[in-house]
C-alpha positions as CSV (number, residue, x, y, z in Angstrom):
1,X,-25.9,-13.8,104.7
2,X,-24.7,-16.7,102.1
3,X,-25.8,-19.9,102.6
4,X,-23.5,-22.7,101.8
5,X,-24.8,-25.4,99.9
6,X,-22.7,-28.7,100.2
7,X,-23.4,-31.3,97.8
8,X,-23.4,-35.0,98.4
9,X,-20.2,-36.5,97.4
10,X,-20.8,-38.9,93.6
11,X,-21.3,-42.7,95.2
12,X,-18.2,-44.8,93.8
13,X,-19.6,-47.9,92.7
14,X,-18.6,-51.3,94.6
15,X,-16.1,-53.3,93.8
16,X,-17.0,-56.2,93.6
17,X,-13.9,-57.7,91.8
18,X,-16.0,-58.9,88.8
19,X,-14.7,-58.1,85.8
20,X,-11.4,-57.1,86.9
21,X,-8.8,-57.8,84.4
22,X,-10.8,-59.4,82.4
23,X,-10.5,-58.5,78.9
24,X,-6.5,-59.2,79.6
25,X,-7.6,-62.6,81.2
26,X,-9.7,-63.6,77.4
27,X,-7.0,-62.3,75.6
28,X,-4.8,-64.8,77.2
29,X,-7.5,-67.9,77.6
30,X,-9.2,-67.2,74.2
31,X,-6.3,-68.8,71.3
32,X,-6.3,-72.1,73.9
33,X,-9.9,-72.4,74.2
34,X,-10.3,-72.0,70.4
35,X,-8.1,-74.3,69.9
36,X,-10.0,-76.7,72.3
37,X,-13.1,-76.1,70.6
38,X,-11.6,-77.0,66.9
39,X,-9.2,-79.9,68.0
40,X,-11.5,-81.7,70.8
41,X,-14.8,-80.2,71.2
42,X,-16.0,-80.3,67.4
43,X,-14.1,-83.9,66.8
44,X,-16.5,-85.2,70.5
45,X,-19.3,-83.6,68.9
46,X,-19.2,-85.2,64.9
47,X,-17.9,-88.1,65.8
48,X,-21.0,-88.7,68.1
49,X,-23.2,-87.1,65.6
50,X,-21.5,-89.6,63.2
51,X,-22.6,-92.8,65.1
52,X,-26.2,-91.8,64.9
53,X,-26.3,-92.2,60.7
54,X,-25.6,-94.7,58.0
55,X,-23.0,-94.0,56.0
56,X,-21.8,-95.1,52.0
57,X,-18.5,-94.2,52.6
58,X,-17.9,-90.9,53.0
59,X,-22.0,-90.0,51.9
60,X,-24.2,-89.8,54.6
61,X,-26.8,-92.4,54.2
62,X,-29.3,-91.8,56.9
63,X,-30.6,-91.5,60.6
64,X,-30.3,-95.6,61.8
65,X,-30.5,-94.4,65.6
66,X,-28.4,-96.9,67.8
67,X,-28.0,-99.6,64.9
68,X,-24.7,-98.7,64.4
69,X,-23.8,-100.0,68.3
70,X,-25.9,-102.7,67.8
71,X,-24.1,-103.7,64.8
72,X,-20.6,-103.2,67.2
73,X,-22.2,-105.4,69.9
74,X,-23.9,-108.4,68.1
75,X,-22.0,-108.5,64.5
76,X,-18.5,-110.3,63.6
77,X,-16.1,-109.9,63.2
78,X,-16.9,-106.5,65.6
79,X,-18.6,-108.5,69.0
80,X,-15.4,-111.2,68.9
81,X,-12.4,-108.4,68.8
82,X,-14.7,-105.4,70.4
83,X,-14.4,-107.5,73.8
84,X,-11.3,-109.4,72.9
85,X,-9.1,-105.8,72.6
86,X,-11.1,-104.1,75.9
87,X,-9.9,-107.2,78.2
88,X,-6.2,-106.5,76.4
89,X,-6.6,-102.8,77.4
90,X,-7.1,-103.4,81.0
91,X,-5.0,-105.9,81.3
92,X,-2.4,-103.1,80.1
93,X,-3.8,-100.8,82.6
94,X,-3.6,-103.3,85.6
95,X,0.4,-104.5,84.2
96,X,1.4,-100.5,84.0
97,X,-0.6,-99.7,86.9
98,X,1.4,-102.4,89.5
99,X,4.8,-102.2,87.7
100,X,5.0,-97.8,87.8
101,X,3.1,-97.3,91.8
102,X,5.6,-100.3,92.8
103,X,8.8,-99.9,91.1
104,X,8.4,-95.8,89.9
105,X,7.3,-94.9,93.6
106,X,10.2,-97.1,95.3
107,X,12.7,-95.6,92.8
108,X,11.6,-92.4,94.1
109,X,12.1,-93.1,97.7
110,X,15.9,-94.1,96.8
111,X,16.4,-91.1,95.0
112,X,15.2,-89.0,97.6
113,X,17.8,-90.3,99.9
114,X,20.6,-89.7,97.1
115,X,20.6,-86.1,96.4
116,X,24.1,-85.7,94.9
117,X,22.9,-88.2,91.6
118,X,19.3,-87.6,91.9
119,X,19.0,-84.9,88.9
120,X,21.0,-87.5,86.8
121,X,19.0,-90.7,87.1
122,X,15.9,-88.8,87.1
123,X,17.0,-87.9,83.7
124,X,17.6,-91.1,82.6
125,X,14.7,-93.0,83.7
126,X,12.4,-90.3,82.2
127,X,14.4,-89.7,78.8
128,X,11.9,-93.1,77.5
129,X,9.3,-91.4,78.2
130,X,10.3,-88.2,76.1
131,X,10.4,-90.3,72.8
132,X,7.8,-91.1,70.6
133,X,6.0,-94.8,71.5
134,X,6.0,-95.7,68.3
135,X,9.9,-95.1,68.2
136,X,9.8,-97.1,71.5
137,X,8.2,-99.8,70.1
138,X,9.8,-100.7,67.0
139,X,13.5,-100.4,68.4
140,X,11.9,-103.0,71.1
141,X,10.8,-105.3,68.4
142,X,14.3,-105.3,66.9
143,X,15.7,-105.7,70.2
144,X,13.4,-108.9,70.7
145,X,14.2,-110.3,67.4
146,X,14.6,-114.2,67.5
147,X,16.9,-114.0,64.2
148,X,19.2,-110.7,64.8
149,X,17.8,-109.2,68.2
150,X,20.1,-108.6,70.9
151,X,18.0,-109.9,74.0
152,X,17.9,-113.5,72.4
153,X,21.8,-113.4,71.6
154,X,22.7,-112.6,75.0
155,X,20.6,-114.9,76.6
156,X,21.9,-117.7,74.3
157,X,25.7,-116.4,74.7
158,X,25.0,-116.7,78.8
159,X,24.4,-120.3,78.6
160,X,20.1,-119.0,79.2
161,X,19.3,-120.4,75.4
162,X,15.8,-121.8,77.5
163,X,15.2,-118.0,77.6
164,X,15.6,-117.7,74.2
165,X,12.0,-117.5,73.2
166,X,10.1,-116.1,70.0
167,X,8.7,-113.2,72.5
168,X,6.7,-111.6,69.7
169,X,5.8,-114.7,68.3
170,X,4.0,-116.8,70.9
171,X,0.6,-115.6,71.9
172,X,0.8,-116.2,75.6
173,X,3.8,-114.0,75.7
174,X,3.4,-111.2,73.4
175,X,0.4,-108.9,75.4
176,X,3.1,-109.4,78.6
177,X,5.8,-107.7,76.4
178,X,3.3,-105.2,75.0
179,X,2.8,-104.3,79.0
180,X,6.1,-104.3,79.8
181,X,7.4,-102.0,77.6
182,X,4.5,-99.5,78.2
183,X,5.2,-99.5,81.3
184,X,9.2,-99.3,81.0
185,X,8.7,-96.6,78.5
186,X,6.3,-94.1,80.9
187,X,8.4,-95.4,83.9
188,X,9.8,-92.2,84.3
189,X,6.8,-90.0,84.9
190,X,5.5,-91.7,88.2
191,X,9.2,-91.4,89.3
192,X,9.3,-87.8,88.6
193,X,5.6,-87.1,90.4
194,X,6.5,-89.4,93.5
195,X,9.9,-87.5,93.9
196,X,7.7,-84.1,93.6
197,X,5.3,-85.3,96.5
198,X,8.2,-86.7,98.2
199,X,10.0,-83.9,98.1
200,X,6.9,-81.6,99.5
201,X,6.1,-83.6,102.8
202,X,7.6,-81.7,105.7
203,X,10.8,-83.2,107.0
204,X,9.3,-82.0,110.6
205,X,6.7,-85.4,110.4
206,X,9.5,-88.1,109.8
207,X,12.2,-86.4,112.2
208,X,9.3,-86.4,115.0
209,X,8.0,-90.0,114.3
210,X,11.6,-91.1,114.1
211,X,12.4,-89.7,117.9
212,X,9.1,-91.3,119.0
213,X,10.9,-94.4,118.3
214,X,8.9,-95.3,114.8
215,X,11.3,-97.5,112.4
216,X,11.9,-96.7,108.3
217,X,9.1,-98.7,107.9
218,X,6.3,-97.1,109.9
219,X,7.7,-94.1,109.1
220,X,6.4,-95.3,105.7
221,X,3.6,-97.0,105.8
222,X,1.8,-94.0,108.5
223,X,3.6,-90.6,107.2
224,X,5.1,-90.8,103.5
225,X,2.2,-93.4,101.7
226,X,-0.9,-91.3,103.4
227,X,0.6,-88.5,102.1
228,X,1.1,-89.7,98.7
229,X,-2.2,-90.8,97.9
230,X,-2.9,-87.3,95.7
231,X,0.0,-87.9,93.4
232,X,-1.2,-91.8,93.2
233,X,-4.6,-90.5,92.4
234,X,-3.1,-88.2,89.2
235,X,-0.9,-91.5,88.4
236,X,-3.9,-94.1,88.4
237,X,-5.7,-92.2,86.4
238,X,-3.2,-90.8,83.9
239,X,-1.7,-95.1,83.4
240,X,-6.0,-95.7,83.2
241,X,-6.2,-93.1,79.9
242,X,-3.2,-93.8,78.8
243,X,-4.0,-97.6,78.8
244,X,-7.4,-97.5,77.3
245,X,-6.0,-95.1,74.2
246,X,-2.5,-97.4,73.9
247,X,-2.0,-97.4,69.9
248,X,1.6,-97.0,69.1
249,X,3.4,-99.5,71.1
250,X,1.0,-102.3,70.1
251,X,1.1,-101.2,66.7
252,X,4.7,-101.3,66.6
253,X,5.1,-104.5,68.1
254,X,2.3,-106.6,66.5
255,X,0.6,-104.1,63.4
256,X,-2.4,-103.1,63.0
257,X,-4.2,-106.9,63.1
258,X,-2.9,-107.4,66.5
259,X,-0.7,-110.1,65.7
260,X,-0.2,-113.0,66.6
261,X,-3.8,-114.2,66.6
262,X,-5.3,-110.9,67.9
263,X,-2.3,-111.4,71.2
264,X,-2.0,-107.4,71.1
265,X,-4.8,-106.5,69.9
266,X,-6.5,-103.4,71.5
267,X,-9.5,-100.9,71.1
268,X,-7.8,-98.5,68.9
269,X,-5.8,-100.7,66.7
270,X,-9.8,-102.1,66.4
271,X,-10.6,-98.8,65.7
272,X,-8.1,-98.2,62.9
273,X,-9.1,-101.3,61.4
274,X,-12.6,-100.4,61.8
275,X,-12.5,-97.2,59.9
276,X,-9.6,-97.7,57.2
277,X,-9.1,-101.5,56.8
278,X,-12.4,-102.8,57.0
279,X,-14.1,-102.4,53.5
280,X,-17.2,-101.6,55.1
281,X,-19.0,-99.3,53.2
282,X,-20.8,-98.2,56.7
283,X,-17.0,-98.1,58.9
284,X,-17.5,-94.2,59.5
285,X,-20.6,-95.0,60.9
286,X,-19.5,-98.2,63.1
287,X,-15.8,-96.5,64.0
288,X,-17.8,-93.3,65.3
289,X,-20.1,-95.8,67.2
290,X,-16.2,-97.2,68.5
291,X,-15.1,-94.0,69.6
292,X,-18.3,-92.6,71.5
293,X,-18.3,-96.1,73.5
294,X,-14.6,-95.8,74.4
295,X,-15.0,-92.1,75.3
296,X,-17.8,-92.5,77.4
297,X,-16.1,-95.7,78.9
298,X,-12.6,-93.5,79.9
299,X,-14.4,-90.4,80.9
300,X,-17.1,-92.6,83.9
301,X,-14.4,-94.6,84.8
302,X,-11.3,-91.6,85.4
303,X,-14.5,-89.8,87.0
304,X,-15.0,-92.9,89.4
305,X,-11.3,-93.1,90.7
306,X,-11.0,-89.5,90.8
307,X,-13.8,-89.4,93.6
308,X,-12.9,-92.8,95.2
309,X,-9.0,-91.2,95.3
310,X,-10.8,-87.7,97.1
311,X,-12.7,-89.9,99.6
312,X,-9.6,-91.4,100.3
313,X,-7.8,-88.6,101.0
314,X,-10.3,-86.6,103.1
315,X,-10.4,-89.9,105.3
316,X,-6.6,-89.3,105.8
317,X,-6.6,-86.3,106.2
């Protein structure tokens, strides 16, 4: 009589979905996270290393700790323009930030309702914000020209010659045109992003509150602005970095001194000065110091809206 033997069946191992595609998965992420490392990660890293040492120009002199802060906080001409630039930064946040989530998101509600041009002024608003600032900002200073620009000549030629003013000239005027051109120039972004969020809310909601007897304006302020809140959370923050790292237009418009009197000055035209115009024989030292504040200013402070703009949303919601 044969006796059959059965053997177990070989245990599979689990899937667990670890692992799975992964190596294709590196392949992909690795040349963009190498580049991270070498472009951002290792700059972050020396430049705060940097702050922490005395420097004779480009020898490193020795550990001085936090005396290279102190020396940004208590020292002139550093303490003066240090505070004097971050007051023109947010006042270039708060200008941008009014004139894109006022004007950019109403555009966007018109454009919505105008579908056969939409494509085409979409392009034309955001074709500003494709070209270099710097390009922005010099043909803007030609434009405002009290001797040859064409603003002036057209105001004078229109009987408005009170209008006529030296607008890069006159201190109480020239931080106004620095915001108003940054915000002209990256007008085009919000518009796109509204028109996206726009586009996504369900037509269902506004059809239903409109039968329920709600006017355009309800419809508004209840459905479409609730709604929006994400896209103005990505918008407030984007105009907030953007603001606090603005180097090209004021550079264009006033140089690197921030003219006239320090009107446009900011924290990286301060920064420039700071490591390449200052003479200092310490200005790696006190620039890295420069940088490491600003950094850690930007990063708590996109951090803090970020969370306020999620709260915000899951009350909504």
């Amino acid at each position: 009589m044969t006796t059959l033997v059965t053997r177990p069946a070989p245990r599979r191992p689990r899937n667990t979905g670890i692992g799975l595609g992964l190596g294709p998965t590196l392949a992909f992420v690795a040349p963009a996270a190498v580049l991270f490392a070498v472009l951002i990660l290792y700059p972050m890293a020396a430049a705060l290393s940097y702050s922490f040492f005395g420097w004779k120009g480009t020898l490193r002199d020795g550990f001085v700790g936090i005396g290279n802060y102190v020396t940004l906080f208590t020292q002139e001409p550093y303490a003066t323009e240090l505070w004097r630039g971050f007051g023109h930064n947010l006042l270039l946040f708060l200008g941008a930030f009014v004139f894109q989530n006022s004007l950019g998101l109403g555009i966007a509600l018109l454009l919505h309702r105008r579908a056969r041009t939409r494509r085409l002024f979409q392009t034309l608003y955001t074709l500003p914000y494709l070209v270099s600032p710097m390009v922005i900002g010099y043909l803007w200073s030609l434009m405002l020209s009290p001797l040859f620009g064409p603003v002036n000549a057209v105001l004078r030629g229109t009987g408005l010659e009170s209008l006529a003013l030296p607008w890069l000239g006159d201190p109480q005027l020239a931080i106004w045109v620095v915001v108003l051109v940054t915000a002209w120039q990256w007008l085009g972004f919000p518009i796109l992003l509204y028109g996206a969020a726009i586009g996504g809310i369900p037509a269902e909601l506004d059809e239903a509150a409109s039968l329920d007897g709600a006017t355009r304006t309800k419809r508004l302020r209840y459905i479409t602005l609730p709604l929006l809140v994400p896209a103005m959370g990505i918008i407030t923050v984007l105009t907030f970095i953007g603001s606090m790292e603005s180097m090209a237009i004021p550079f264009a418009l006033g140089g690197s001194n921030g003219s006239p009197a320090g009107a446009t000055d900011v924290m990286m035209l301060l920064f420039y000065r700071t490591a390449f115009e200052s003479g200092n024989a310490n200005s790696i030292g006190v620039s890295s110091a420069l940088a490491t504040v600003l950094f850690l200013f930007i990063l708590a402070i996109s951090v803090g809206i970020t969370r306020a703009m999620r709260r915000a949303e899951r009350r909504l919601s």
